[in-house]
C-alpha positions as CSV (number, residue, x, y, z in Angstrom):
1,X,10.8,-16.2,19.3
2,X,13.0,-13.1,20.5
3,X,12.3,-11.7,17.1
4,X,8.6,-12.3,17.0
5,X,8.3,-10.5,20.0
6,X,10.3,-7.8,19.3
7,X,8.3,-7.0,16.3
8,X,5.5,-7.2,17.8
9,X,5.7,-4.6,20.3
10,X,7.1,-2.5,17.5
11,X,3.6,-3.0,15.8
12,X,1.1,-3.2,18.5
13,X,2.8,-0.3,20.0
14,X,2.7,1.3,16.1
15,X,-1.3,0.9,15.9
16,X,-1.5,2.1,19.6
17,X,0.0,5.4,18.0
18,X,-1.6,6.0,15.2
19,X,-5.1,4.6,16.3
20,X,-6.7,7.9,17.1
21,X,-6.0,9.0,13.2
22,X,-6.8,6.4,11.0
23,X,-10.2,4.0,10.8
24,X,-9.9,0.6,12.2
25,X,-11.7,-0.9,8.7
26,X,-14.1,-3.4,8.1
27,X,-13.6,-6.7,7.0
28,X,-16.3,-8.2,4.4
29,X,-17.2,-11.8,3.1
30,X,-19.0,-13.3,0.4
31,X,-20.6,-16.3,-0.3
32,X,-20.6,-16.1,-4.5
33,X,-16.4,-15.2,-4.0
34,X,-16.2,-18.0,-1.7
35,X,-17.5,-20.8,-4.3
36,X,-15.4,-18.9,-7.2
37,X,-12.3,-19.0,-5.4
38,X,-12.8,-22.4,-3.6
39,X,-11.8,-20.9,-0.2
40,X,-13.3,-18.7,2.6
41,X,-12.0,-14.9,1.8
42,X,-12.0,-12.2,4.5
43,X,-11.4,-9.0,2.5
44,X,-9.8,-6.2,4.6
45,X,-11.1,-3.3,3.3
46,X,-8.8,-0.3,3.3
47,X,-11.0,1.4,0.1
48,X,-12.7,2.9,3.9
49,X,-9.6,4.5,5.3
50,X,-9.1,7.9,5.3
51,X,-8.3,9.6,2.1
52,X,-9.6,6.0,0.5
53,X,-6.1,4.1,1.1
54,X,-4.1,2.1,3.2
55,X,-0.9,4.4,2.8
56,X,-2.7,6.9,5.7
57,X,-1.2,4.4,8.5
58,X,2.0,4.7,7.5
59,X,2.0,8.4,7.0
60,X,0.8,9.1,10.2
61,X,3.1,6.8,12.0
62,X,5.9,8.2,9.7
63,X,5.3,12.2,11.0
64,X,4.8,11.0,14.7
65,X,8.2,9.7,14.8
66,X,9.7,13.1,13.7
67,X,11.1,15.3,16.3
68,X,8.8,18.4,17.4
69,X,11.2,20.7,16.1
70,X,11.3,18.1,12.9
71,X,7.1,18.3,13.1
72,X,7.8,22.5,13.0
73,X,9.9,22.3,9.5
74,X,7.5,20.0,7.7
75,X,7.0,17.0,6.0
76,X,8.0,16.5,1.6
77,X,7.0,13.7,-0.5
78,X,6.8,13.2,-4.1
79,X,4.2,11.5,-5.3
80,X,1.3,11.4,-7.5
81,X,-0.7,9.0,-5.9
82,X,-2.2,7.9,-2.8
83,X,0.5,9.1,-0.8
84,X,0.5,12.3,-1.9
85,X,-3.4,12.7,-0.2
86,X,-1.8,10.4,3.0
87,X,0.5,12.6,3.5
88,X,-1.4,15.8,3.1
89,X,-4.0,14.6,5.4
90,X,-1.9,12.7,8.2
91,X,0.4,16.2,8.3
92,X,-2.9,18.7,8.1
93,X,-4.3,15.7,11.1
94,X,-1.0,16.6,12.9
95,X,-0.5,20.2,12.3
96,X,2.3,20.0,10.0
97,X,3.2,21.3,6.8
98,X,3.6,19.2,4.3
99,X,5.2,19.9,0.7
100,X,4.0,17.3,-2.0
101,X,6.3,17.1,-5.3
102,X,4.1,16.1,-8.0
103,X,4.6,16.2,-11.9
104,X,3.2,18.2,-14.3
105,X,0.9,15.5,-15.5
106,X,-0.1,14.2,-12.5
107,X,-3.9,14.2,-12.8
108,X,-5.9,17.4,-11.9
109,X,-7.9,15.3,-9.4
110,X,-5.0,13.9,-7.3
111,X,-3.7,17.2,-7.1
112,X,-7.1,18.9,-6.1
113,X,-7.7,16.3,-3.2
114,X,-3.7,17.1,-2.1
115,X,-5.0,20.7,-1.9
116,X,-8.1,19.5,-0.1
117,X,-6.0,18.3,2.8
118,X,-4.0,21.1,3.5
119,X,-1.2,19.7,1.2
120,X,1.6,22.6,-0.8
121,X,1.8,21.2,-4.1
122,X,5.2,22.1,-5.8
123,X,5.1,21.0,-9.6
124,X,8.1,19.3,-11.3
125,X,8.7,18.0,-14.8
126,X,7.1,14.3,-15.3
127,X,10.4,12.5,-14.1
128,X,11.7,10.4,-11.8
129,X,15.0,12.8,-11.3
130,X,13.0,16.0,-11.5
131,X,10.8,14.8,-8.7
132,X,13.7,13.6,-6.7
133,X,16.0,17.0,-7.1
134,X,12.9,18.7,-6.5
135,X,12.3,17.1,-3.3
136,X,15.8,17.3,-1.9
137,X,15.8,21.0,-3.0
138,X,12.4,21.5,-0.3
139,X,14.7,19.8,2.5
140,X,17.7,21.6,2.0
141,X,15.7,25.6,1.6
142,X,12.9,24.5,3.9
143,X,14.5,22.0,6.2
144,X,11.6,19.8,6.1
145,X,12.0,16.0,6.4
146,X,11.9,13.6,3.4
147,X,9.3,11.0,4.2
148,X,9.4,8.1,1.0
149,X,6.3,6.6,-0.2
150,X,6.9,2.7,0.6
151,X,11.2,2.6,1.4
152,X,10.7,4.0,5.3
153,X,10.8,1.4,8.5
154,X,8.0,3.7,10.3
155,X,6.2,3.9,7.2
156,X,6.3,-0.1,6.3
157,X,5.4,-0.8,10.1
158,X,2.5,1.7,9.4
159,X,1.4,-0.4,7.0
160,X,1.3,-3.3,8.3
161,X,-1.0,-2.3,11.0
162,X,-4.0,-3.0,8.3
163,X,-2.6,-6.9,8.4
164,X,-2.5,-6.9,12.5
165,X,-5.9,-5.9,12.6
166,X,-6.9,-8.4,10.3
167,X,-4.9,-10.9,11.6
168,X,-6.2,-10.1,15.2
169,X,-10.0,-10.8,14.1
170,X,-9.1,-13.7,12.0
171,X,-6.2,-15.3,13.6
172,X,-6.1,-19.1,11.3
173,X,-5.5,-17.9,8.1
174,X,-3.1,-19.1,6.3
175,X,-2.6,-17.5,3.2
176,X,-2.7,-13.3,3.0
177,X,-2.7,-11.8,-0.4
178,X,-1.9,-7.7,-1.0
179,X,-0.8,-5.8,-4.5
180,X,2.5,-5.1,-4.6
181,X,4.3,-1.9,-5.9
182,X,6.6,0.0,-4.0
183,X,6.7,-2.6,-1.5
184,X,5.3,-0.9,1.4
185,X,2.5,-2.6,1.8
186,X,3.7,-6.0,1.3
187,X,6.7,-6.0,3.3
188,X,4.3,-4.3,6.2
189,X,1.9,-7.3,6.2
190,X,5.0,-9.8,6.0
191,X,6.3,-8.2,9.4
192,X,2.4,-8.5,10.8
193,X,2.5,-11.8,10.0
194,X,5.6,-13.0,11.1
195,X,4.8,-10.8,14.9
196,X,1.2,-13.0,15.1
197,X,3.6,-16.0,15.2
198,X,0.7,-18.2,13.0
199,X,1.5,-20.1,10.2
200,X,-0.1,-17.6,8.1
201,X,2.0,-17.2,4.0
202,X,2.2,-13.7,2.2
203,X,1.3,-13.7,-1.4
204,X,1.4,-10.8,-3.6
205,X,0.0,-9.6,-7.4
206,X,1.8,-8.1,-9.2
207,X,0.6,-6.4,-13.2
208,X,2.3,-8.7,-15.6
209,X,3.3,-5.2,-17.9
210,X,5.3,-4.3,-14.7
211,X,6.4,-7.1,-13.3
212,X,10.0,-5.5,-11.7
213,X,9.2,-7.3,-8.1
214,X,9.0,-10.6,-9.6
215,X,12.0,-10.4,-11.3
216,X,13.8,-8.7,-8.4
217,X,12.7,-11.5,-6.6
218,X,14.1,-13.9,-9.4
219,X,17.4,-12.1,-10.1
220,X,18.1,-11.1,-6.3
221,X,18.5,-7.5,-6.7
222,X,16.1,-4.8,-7.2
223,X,15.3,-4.6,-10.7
224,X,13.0,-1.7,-12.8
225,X,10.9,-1.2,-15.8
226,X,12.0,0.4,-18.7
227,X,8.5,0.8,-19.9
228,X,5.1,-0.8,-19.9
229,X,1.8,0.3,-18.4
230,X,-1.0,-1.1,-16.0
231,X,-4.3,-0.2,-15.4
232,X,-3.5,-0.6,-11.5
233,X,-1.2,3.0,-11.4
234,X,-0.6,2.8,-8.0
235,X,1.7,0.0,-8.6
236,X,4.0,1.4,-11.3
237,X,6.5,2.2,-8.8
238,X,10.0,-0.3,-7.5
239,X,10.8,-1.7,-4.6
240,X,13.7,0.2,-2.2
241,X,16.7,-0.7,-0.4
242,X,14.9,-0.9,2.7
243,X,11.8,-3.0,2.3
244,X,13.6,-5.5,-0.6
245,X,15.4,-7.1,2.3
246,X,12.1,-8.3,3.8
247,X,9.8,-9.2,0.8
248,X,13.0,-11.4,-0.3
249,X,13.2,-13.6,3.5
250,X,9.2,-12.9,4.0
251,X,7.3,-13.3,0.8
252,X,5.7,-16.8,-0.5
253,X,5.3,-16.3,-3.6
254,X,4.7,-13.0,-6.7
255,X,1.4,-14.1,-9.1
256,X,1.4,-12.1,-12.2
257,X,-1.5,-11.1,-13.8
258,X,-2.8,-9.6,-17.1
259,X,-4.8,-6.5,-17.8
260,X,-7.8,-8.5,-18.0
261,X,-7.2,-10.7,-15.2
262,X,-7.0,-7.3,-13.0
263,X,-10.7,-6.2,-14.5
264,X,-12.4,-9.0,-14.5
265,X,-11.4,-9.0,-10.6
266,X,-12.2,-5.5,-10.5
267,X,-15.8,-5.8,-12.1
268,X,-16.2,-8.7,-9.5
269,X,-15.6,-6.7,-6.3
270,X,-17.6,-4.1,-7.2
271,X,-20.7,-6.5,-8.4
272,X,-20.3,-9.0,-5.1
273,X,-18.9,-6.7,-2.5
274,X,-21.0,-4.0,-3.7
275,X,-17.7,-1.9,-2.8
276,X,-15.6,1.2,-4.5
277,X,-11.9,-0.6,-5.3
278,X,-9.3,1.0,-7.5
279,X,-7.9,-1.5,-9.8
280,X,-4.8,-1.7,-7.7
281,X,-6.8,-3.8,-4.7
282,X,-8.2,-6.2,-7.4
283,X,-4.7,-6.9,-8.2
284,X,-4.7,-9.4,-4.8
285,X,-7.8,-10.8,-5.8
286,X,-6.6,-11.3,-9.7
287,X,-3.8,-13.4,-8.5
288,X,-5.4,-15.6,-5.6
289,X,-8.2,-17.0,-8.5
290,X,-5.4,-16.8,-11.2
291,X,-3.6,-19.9,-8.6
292,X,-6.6,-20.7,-7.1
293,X,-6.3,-24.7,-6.7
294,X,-3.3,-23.7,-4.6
295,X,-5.2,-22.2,-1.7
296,X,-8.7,-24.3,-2.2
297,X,-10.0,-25.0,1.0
298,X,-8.7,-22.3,3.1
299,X,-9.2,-19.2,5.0
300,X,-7.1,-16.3,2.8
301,X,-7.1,-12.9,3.4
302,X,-7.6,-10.3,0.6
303,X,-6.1,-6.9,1.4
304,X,-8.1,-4.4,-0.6
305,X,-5.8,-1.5,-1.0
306,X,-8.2,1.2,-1.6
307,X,-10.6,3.4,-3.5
308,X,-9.5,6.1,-5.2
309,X,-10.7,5.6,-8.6
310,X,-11.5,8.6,-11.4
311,X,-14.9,7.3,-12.1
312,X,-15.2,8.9,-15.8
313,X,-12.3,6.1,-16.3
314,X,-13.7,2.7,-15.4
315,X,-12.6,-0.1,-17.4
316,X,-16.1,-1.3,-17.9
């Protein structure tokens, strides 16, 4: 009990800080999703947060923990994602710098919106290693703070504030699906769950072509891929050091789905919910009716990710 209480101070006392930054976000139903899945979904809809994902909370709450004479040097990512535009935005909402590594390649888009929010985009070569030099070069001329996307205590409690709201309105669910990816998100909404105190599981998607969590989870160390590709981009990233730890004691179970699984979900969101998802939200919804006998009958929760989608790309 000790722990449960413990974490959730950390958390309540988390969304207490970031609140006046970030949108508390709705929660929507539907009857049609209901009868397809067999159980009453609440989807938490963080396609409404600011810059269109849940990875704003954990920026913010990232940067508030800094230092004021950290806050003066700045903030570096690398990204070329949603967290690129999170942190841009939390740091331009804080009066910070913030320097965002991206690659070449990164789409013109994503780098326009990092602009947008007061972000200094530094270019690198379209690797791992290029991006990682590049951002440890920025802390060592600029002495600015490293913040990583998804492998950061302040970052994964961030995170799971979206779960704590969620789990605040709708205390007696019992299963809560997300995407997983770098694990932030995932291993956020495990420690919500587990401060609540309910009975309440945490089940995650995960793209079949880049399946590296489930077989981390399988082999007991953090795994990668070698290759592959998903239509859900925000989740071709690995799991860290940090956040491993819990989704191994904390997670329920990693569903897999295919390409198709992920758009058919995708297509249904839109069409039902009437709502802007990327394909990495309908990842959660893709593996809750892939298993969906398992959780007929219940309250679930459905943690839809977020919106930022390049419309002149949708799969259908």
């Amino acid at each position: 009990m000790h722990q449960e209480d413990t974490l959730f101070t950390a958390l309540t006392q988390t969304h207490a800080r970031i609140k006046p930054y970030i949108h508390h976000t709705p929660v929507l139903t539907s009857h049609l999703l209901n009868e397809l899945a067999g159980a009453t979904l609440y989807f938490k809809c963080e396609n409404f947060q600011r810059m269109g994902a849940f990875k704003m909370r954990g920026a913010v709450n990232a940067i508030m923990q800094l230092s004021a004479e950290q806050q003066r040097q700045g903030v570096v990512t690398h990204s070329s994602g949603n967290f690129a535009q999170a942190l841009a935005l939390a740091a331009q909402s804080l009066g910070v710098t913030a320097y965002i590594v991206m690659p070449s390649n990164a789409p013109r888009v994503k780098k326009e919106a990092v602009l947008a929010y007061g972000g200094q985009v530094i270019e690198c070569e379209p690797t791992l290693s290029a991006r990682e030099q590049t951002a440890q070069q920025l802390v060592a001329e600029r002495g600015a703070t490293f913040i990583h996307p998804s492998n950061d205590l302040h970052v994964i409690l961030g995170q799971g504030t979206a779960a704590l709201e969620l789990l605040t309105e709708q205390p007696d669910l019992t299963y809560l699906f997300t995407p997983v990816g770098g694990g932030g998100l995932v291993a956020g909404t495990i420690l919500a769950a587990q401060a609540c105190g309910r009975n309440c599981r945490i089940v995650a998607g995960e793209p079949a072509t880049m399946d590296d969590a489930y077989r981390s989870l399988q082999a007991g160390r953090i795994e990668s891929n070698a290759g592959g590709d998903t239509i859900a981009d925000g989740l071709k990233t690995q799991l860290g050091d940090i956040n491993f730890p819990l989704i191994q004691r904390g997670i329920d179970a990693i569903i897999l789905v295919s390409e198709d699984e992920i758009i058919a979900a995708m297509r249904l969101i839109w069409e039902r919910l009437k709502i802007v998802v990327e394909a990495s939200s309908a990842v959660a919804l893709a593996a809750l009716l892939k298993n969906k006998a398992s959780y007929a009958g219940q309250p679930v929760g459905v943690i839809l990710s977020g919106g930022n989608v390049d419309l002149g790309k949708l799969p259908f």
